[in-house]
N, C-alpha and C positions, 0 to 999 in steps of 0.2 A: 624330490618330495616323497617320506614316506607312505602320507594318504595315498598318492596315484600309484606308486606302487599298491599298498593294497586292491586300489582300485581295478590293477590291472589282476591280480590272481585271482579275488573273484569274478562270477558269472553273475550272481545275484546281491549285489551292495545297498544296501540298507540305505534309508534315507538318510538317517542319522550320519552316513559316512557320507554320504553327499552333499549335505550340506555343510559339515568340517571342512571338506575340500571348498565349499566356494566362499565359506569366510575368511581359509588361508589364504586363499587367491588375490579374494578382495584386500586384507591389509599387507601382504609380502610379497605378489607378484603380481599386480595388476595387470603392468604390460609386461610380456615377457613373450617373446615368440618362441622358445624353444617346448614351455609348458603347453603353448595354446595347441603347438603342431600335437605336440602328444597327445593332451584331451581330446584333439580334432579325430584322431586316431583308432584311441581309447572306443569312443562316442559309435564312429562309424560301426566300427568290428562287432561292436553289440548285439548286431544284428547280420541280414543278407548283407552282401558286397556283391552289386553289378558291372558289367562293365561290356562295352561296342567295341570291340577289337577293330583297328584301323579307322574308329569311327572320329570326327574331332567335336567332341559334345561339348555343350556352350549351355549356362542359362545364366541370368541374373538376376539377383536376390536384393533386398533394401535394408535399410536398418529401420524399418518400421515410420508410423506418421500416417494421421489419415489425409485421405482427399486425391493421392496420386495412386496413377493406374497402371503404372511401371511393368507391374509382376504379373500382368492378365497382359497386357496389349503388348511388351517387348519380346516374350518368346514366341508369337506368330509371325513376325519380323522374322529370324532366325528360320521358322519350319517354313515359313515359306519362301526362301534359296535353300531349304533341303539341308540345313544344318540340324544334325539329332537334338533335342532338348529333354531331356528328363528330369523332369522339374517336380524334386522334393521339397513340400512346404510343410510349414505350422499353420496355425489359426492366425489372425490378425484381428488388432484391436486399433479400433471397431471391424473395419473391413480388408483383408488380404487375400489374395490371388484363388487360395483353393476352398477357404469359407463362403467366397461368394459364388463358386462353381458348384459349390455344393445345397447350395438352393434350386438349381435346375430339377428335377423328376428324374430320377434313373442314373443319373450322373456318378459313377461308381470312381471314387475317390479313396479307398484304401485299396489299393493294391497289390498282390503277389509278383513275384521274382516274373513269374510266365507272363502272366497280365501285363505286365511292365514291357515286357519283349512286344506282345502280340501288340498293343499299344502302338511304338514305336514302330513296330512294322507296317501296320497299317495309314499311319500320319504323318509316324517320325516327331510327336510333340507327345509327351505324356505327364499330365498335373498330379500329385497324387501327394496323400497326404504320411507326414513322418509316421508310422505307426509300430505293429511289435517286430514287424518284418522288417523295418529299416530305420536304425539309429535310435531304437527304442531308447537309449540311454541319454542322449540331447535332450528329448521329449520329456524325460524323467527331470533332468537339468535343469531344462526351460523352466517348466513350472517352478521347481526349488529356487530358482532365481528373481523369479516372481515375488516370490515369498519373501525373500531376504532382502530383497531390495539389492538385487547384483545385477541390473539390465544393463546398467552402463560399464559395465565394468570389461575393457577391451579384452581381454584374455580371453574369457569365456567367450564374448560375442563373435571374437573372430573364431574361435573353436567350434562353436554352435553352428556358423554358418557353413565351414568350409569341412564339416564333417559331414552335413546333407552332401554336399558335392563329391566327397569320395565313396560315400554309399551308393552312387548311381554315376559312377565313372565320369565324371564332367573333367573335362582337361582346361575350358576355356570359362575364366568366373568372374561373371561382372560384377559390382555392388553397384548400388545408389545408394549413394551416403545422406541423408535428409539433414541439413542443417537445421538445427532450432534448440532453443533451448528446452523444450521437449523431447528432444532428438536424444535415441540411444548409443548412437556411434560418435557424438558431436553438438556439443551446444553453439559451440561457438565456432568459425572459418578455421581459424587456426589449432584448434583443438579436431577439428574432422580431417585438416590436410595431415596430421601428425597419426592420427588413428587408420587413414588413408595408406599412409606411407607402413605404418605395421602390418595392415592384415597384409598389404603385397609380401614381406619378409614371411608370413606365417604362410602362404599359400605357397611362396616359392621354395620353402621346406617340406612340401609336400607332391613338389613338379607339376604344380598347380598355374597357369598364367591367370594373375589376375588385374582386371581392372578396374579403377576405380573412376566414378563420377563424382561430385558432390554439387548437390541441387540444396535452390534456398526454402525450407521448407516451416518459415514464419508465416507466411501465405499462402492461403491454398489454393493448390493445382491446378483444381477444376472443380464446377458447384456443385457434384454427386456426393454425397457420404454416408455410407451404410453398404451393407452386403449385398441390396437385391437392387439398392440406388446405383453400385458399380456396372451390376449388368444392364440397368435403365444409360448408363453414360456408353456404354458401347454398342449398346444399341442406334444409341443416337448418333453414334458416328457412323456406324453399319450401314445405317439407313440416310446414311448422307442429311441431317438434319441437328446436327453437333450447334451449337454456340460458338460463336468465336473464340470466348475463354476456353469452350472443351477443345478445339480442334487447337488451339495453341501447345494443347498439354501432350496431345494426339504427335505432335509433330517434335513437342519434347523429348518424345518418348524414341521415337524414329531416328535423332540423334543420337540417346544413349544408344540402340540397338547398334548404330554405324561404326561410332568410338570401341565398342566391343569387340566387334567382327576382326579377322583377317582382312589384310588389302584386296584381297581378288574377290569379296563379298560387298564389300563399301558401296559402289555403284551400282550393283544390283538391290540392294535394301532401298538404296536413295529413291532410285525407277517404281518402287512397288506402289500398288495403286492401293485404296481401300477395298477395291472389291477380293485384292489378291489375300489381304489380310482377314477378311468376312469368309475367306473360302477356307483358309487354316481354322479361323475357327470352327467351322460348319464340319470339317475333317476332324477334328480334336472332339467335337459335343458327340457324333458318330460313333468313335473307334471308345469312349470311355460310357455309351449306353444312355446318352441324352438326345433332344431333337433341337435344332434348328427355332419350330415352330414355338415348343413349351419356352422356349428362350424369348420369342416376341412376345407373345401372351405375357409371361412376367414382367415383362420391362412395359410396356403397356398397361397391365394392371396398376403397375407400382406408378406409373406417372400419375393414375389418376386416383391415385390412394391422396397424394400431395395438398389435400383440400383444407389445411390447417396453417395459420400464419403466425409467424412475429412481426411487429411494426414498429418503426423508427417510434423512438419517443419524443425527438425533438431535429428538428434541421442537423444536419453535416455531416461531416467526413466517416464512410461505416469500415468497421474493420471485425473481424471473429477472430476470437482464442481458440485455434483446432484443440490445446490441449486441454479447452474444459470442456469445449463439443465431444471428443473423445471420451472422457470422463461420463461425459451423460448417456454417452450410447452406449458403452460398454456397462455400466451400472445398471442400465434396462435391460441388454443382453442376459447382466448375471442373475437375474431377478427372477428369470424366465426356467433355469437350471436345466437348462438343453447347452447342447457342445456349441450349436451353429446356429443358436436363436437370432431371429431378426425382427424382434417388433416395433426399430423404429431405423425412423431414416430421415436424411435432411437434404435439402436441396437451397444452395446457399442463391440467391437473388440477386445480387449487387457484388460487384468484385470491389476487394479492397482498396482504401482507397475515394474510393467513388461518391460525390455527395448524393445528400437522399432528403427527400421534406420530411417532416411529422408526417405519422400515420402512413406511410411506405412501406407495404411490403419488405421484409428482408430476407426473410427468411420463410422456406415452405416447408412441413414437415408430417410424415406417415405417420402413425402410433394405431399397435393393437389395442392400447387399453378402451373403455368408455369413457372415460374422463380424463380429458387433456391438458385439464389447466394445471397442473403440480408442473406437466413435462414443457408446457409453454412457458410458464414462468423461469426453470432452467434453460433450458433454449433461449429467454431472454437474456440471463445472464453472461452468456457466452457473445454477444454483441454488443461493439461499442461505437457509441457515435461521438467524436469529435467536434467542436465547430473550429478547433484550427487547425490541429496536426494529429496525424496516426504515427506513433511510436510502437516500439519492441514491448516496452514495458505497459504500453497501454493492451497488446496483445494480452499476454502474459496476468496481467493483473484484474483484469477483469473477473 
């Protein structure tokens, strides 16, 4: 392609060239592994290139979807059997791994080549976010893709992720691939297991091992969703006090970490307790300039912000569209014109599925504003009550 050639002799490419490369992508090479390894490439070099000599680094990344807590609770799993993690992220919409790490006090999230080291030296796990130091050109990408409407578009997504991975030496790369048809990597089973089977070609062009999961992500995870409602759901497991629904997701999550690992790590993950995981974190909030304590105080606060409801409207079966919940939280987010706003948050009441009378609780929800009824009435929208059956399309269409 002549664009990436351009793309590769300059230092500084204009938007204007960046977004011709992801309309070409999108109608002439969508999938194509030999383009993505190169963008992958391209992306990394833009920036620092780290790397753990004899070290075997491991993290795993998702294809986005709210409600699962994959990206925060799987690489404590790892630091704690002493596997290095340097875990480069983006923002998430509504809530991902390093957005909501980044609501703690002092939590120092853009990080130097050094910092990264001293980091990893001290815990061996380090969160931090893509920025000018590392793959500054992704982060350029990301957004451009945003724009264009190229999220789904495999080429780039396998590019994008597995270019964070060579910027911070990771040798061992998981995905969680979120099925839905919301879903960036996958609407559909068999469109995720084919997008599955690619990015492994794109990653093993790169002497990358990667694997892959695909989780059903029409239903959600677990009933936190929001930035500061993620750290209220790991609290709640921290504190031995999870819901049955969280601690199902808790232990979802503990599988992907297993499937990932080498064999001689498998039965040591399996054995790990909760407190062993509360201690990675409590190591990880330390070594990056956060406490322990500002971490219960919030998730504590944020429980008892929750003082706002939705209610069934009528008897039966209740189900939620994550992709208009998302929709509404990220729309509040953008309103606010801060990187890592969080003035609202939801805590879903009833797992899908489940009947519910009139006038039931379903739904509990934060909001900074004074006046809650616009965002209640949206909030309503995103729940649907059945009186005989919950469908895809009833998801989806609401």
């Amino acid at each position: 392609m002549q664009l990436i050639r351009e793309l590769e002799a300059t230092t500084d490419p204009t938007d204007e060239l960046l977004s011709a490369i992801i309309d070409e992508i999108k109608s002439s090479y969508a999938i194509d592994a030999d383009v993505s390894a190169r963008l992958a490439t391209i992306y990394a070099q833009s920036g620092s290139v780290i790397s753990f000599p004899q070290e075997m680094c491991i993290d795993v990344a998702s294809t986005g979807g709210p409600s699962s807590l994959s990206t925060l609770i799987i690489p404590l799993f790892f630091s704690s059997v002493r596997l290095p993690v340097p875990k480069l992220g983006v923002p998430g919409r509504p809530a991902g791994g390093i957005d909501s790490l980044v609501q703690l006090p002092g939590y120092r999230y853009s990080l130097s080549s050094d910092e990264v080291y001293r980091v990893m030296a001290e815990c061996g796990y380090a969160h931090f976010l893509a920025n000018d130091s590392f793959a500054p050109l992704d982060r350029r990408i990301f957004d451009l893709r945003k724009q264009n409407e190229a999220m789904n578009v495999p080429t780039l997504t396998a590019a994008s992720l597995l270019a964070k991975k060579i910027a911070v030496g990771i040798r061992i790369a998981g995905l969680d691939i979120r099925v839905a048809p919301h879903g960036n990597f996958g609407g559909t089973w068999e469109e995720a297991k084919d997008n599955a089977i690619f990015f492994k070609n794109v990653a093993r062009k790169l002497d990358i091992n990667a694997i892959t999961i695909l989780s059903d992500a029409k239903f959600p995870f677990q009933p936190y969703i929001g930035r500061k409602e993620a750290l209220l759901a790991l609290w709640k497991i921290f504190e031995c006090d999870a819901c049955d629904w969280l601690t199902y997701h808790y232990n979802q999550c503990k599988t992907i970490a297993i499937a990932c690992v080498p064999m001689e790590y498998k039965k040591q993950i399996n054995s790990l307790s909760v407190d062993n995981i509360k201690q990675a974190f409590d190591m990880n909030l330390a070594a990056q300039g956060a406490r322990y304590s500002s971490f219960c105080e919030i998730a504590q606060n944020t429980y008892e912000l929750h003082s706002e409801f939705v209610l069934a409207t009528h008897d039966g079966f209740v189900a939620y569209s994550l992709n208009s919940l998302r929709e509404v939280l990220v729309k509040e987010q953008q309103l606010s014109g801060l990187p890592f706003a969080d003035p609202v948050g939801v805590r879903l009441l009833k797992r899908s599925g489940e009947w519910v009378e009139q006038g039931a609780p379903v739904l509990s929800f934060r909001h900074e504003a004074l006046d809650s009824g616009d965002l209640r009435k949206n909030l309503s929208k995103c729940v649907c009550i059945d009186t005989w059956k919950i469908s895809t399309s009833d998801l989806e269409g609401v």
